[in-house]
N, C-alpha and C positions, 0 to 999 in steps of 0.2 A: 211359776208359770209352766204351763205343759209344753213341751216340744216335741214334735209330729216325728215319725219315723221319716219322713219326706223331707222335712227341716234339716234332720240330723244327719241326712246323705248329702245334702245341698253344699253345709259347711266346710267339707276338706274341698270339695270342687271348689267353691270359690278362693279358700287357700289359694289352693294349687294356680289359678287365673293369676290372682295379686302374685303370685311369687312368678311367674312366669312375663306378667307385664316389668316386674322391676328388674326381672334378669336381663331382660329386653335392655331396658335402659340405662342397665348397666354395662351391656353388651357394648352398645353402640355411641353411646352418650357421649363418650372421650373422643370418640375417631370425628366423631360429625362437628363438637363446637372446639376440634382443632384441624379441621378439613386442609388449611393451606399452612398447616407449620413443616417445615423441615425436619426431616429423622435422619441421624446417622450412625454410626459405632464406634464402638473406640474399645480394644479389650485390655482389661487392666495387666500389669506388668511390676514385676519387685517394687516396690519403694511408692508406690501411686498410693495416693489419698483424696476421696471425694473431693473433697476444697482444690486440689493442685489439678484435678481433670474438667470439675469448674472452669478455674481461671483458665486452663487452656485451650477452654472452646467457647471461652466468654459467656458461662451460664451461672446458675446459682446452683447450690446447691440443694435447695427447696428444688429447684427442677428436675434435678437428677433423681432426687427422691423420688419424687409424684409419678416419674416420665416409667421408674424403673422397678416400682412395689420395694423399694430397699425400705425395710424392717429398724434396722440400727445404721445409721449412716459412717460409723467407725469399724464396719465389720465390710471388706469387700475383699474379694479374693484373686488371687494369679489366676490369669486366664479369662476372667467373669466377663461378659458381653452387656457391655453398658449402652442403651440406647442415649443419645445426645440431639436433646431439640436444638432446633436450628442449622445443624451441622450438612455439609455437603453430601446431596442425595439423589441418587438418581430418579424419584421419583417424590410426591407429596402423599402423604396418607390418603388423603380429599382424593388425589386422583389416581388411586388404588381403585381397581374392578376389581367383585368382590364375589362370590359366592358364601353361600351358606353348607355347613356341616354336621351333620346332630351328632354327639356324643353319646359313647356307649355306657352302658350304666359302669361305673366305679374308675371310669377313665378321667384320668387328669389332661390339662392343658399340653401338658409333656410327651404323654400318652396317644393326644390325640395327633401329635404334632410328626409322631413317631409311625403310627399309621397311615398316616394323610399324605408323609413325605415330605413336611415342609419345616423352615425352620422356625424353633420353636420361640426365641426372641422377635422373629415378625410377629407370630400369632397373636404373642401378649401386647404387644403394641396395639394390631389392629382392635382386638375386643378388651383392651383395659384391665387386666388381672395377670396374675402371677403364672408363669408356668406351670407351677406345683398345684394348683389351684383345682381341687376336685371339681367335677362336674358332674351336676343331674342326668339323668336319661334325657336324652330326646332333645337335650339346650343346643339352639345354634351355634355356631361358632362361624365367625368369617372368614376367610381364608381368598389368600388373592387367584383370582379368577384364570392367569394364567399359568399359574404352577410356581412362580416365584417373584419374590418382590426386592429390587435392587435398592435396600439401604444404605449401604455402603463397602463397596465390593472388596474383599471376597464374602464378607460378613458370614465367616465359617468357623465361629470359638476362635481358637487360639492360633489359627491360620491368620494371617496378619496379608499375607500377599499371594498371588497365582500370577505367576507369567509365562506366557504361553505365545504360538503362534497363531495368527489368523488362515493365513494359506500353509498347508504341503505341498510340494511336488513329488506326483509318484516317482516311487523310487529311492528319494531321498530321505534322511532323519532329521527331524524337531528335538529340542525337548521341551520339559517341562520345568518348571522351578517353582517350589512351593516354602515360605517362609512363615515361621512360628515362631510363636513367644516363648516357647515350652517343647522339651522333646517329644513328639507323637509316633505312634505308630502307623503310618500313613499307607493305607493299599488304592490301588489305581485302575483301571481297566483303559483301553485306547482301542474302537474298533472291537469292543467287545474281547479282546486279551489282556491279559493281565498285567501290568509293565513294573519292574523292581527302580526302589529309591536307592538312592547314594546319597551320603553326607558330600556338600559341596566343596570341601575342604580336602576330598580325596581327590579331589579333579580339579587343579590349580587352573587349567585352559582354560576353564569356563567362567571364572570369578570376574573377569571381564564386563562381565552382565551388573547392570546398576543395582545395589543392591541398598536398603535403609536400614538403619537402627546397625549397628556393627554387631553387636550382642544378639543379634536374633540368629534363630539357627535355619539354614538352607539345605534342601533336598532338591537333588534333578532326579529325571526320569528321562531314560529317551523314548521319541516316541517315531519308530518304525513304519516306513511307507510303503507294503510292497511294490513291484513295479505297475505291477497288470491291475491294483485296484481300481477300481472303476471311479472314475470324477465324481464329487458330491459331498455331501455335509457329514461326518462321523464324528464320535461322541467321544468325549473324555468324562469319567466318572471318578471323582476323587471324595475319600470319605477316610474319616477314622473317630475313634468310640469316646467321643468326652469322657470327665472325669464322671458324672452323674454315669454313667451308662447309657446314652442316648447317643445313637449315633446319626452322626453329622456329615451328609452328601450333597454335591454337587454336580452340576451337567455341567459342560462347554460344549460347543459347536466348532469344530477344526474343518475347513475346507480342504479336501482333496483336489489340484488343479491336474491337468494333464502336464506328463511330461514334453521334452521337445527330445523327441526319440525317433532316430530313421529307420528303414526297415534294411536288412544284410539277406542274403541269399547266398547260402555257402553251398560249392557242389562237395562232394563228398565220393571218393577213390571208390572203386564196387567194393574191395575189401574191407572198409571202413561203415559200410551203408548198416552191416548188420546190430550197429551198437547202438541205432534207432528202434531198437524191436520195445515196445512199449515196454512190456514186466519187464526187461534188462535194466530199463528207464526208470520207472518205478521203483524196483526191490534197491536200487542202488541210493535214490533221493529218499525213501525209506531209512536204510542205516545212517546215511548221514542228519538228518532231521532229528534221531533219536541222540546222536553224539551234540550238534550245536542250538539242541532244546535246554541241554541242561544250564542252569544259574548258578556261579559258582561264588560264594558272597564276598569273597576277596576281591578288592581292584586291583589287575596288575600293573595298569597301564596309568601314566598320570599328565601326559601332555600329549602333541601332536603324534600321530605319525608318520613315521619314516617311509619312502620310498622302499621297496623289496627289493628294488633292483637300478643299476647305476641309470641314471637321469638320460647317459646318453641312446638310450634304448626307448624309442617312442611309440607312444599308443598305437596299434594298428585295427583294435575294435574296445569302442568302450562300451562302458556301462548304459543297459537298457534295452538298447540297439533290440528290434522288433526284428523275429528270426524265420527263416524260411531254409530245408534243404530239398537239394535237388529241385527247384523249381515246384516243391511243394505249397500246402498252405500256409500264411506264415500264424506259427500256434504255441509261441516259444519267444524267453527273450534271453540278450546275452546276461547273465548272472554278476560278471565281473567286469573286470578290465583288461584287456590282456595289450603284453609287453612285443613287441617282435624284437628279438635278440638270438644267436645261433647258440646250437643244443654246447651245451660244457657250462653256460656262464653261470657264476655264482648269484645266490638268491638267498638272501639274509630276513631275518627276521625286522617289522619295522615298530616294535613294542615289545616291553615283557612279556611272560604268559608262559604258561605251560601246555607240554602238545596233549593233543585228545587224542591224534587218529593219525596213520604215518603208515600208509599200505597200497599195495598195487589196488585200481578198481579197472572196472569193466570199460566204462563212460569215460572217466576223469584221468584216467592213467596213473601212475605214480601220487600219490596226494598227501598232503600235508595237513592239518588243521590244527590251529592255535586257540587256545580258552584264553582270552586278555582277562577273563573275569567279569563278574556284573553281567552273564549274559552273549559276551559280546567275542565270536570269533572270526578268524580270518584263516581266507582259504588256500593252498598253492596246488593247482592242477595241473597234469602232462608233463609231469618232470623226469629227467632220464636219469637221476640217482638220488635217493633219499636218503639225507644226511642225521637226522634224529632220531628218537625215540617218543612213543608213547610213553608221558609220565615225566619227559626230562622238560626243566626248568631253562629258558633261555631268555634273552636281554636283546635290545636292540643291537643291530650289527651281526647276530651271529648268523654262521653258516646253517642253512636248515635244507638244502637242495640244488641241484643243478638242473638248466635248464633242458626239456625235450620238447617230445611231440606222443607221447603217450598216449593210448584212450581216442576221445574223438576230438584229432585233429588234422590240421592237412599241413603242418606246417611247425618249426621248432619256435615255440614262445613261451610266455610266462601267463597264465590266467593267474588273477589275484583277485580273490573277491571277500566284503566285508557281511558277515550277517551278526544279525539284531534278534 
């Protein structure tokens, strides 16, 4: 029988229709006739076996299979993200909003999951297929509507847990704590900088914090509040590169509240007035910023600290405090904490650490700075004899200064201030 040149172009078109209607419903088919079932996670860990993650969330392991494209049911791996029907979920597949996303030619589920932003064990759940799972030009794909879908939190690979705070107070530091089955390499940003992890185990203070599984491994972060940031919602971004090469991110929302901060009005002697001249102001918060920017990846410090100076010497302006001189605008806050005690008294170190910085300045007077490590130094300003060195190693209790009035003050104290 003859067939038409018209005939003969007809046929990949209609291919191409049939394979498109059946990707359709292979797309969609799983998610719609299990609209109200529960999804959760569970990532596998030493010693797990299909059957024993079964019985532990009361399912079959026919379901694990079906729910999870597993290939051979005796082959699963450290780390591996197992979706679990039924299991507790912040949400039902059914009541997932949903947009549509076409696929680029030669791009996989994984691929697309990595472009889109989203994670890749949702995808396969919402449209029924493997991650690895190549995909046509132009195939929809589903993807939840609002950017992300809570299965079972933190549902981030081999992250197992995220605790965090809800409110900051400016001013004040959070941390973070991030728990995994497996050691990762974990990078972070807070407010758009970059924040360095600690193993939890180097910071005994903190273990205090409930933690599961004993065997899992824990990292903190601090996460820094300057004073003056403005109230509102700021972002935590935490991510690091699975073993596949796909990497794996997250957002949190951290509210920023307002501090409970008064305002001070200091007058200032006329000889004292000229150490407000702004570039004097500047070029000096400049050096210093370059000295307590640097990370130094030793912890020196591993519990509380110590007062700098004897207890019976009471705060006369703390931390925050909303600043004003001479009856100017107030455009400035207090940095530290400062001590009122008479110029001689001795000022000890209240942590390990090594000093960074030990020199007259312009502003600060006499000044000190400590590296505890991880980031994190402390500062002694207006002192009337500096007892250290740049480079020297010291321990809580040591001699590091004596009390003045150096720089811009009106009066002999101790300023002591912590930065992040």
């Amino acid at each position: 029988m003859a067939v038409s040149k018209k005939g003969r172009s007809l046929c990949p078109l209609l291919l191409w229709c049939i394979f498109l209607l059946v990707s359709f419903r292979l797309a969609f088919g799983f998610s719609i006739a299990h609209a109200q079932e529960q999804v959760g996670s569970y990532t596998v860990v030493a010693g797990d076996s299909l059957s024993a993650i079964a019985g532990r969330f009361g399912v079959t392991v026919d379901d694990l299979v079906a729910l999870n494209n597993i290939a051979d049911p005796a082959l699963i791996e450290v780390g591996q993200v197992l979706l679990i029907p039924g299991a507790a979920s912040g949400e039902t597949l059914g009541e997932v909003p949903t947009i549509l996303a076409n696929a680029l030619p030669g791009e996989t589920l994984l691929a697309l999951a990595q472009r889109t932003l989203q994670d890749p064990a949702v995808l396969s759940a919402l449209n029924n297929m493997s991650d690895t799972q190549r995909l046509f030009p132009m195939q929809p794909i589903r993807l939840p509507a609002n950017g992300q879908l809570n299965l079972a939190e933190p549902h981030l690979g081999a992250i197992q847990s995220v605790t965090l705070p809800d409110v900051l107070i400016q001013g004040r530091t959070g941390h973070l704590l991030v728990q995994s089955s497996r050691p990762l390499s974990l990078t972070a940003t807070w407010n758009g900088l970059p924040i360095a992890f600690t193993p939890l185990t180097l910071a005994p203070s903190l273990t205090d914090t409930a933690l599961s599984a004993a065997s899992a491994l824990t990292e903190f972060a601090l996460l820094p509040v300057p004073a003056l940031l403005a109230p509102g919602p700021y972002t935590i971004n935490l991510r690091y590169t699975a073993r596949n090469g796909f990497v794996l991110q997250r957002d949190w929302q951290v509210t920023v509240a307002e501090g409970p901060y008064e305002t001070q009005d200091i007058v200032l002697p006329d000889e004292k007035g000229g150490l407000l001249e702004p570039t004097l102001v500047e070029d000096e918060l400049a050096k210093l910023t370059q000295v307590w920017s640097a990370v130094t990846p030793q912890l020196y410090w591993t519990g509380v600290f110590s007062l700098p100076i004897s207890s019976e010497y009471a705060t006369t302006s703390p931390f925050g405090t909303r600043r004003s001189y001479n009856s100017g605008p107030v455009a400035s806050y207090h940095s530290g904490q400062d001590f009122g005690a008479p110029e001689g008294v001795t000022i000890t170190a209240p942590a390990p650490g090594v000093v960074a910085l030990a020199e007259p300045l312009n502003v600060r007077g006499n000044a000190v700075l400590i590296d505890h490590g991880r980031g994190i130094f402390t500062g002694y300003w207006h002192l009337s004899e500096i007892k250290v060195a740049v480079g020297q190693q010291v321990q809580t209790g040591a001699v590091i200064g004596l009390v003045g009035t150096t720089g811009l003050s009106t009066g002999a104290h101790l300023h002591w201030e912590l930065r992040i």
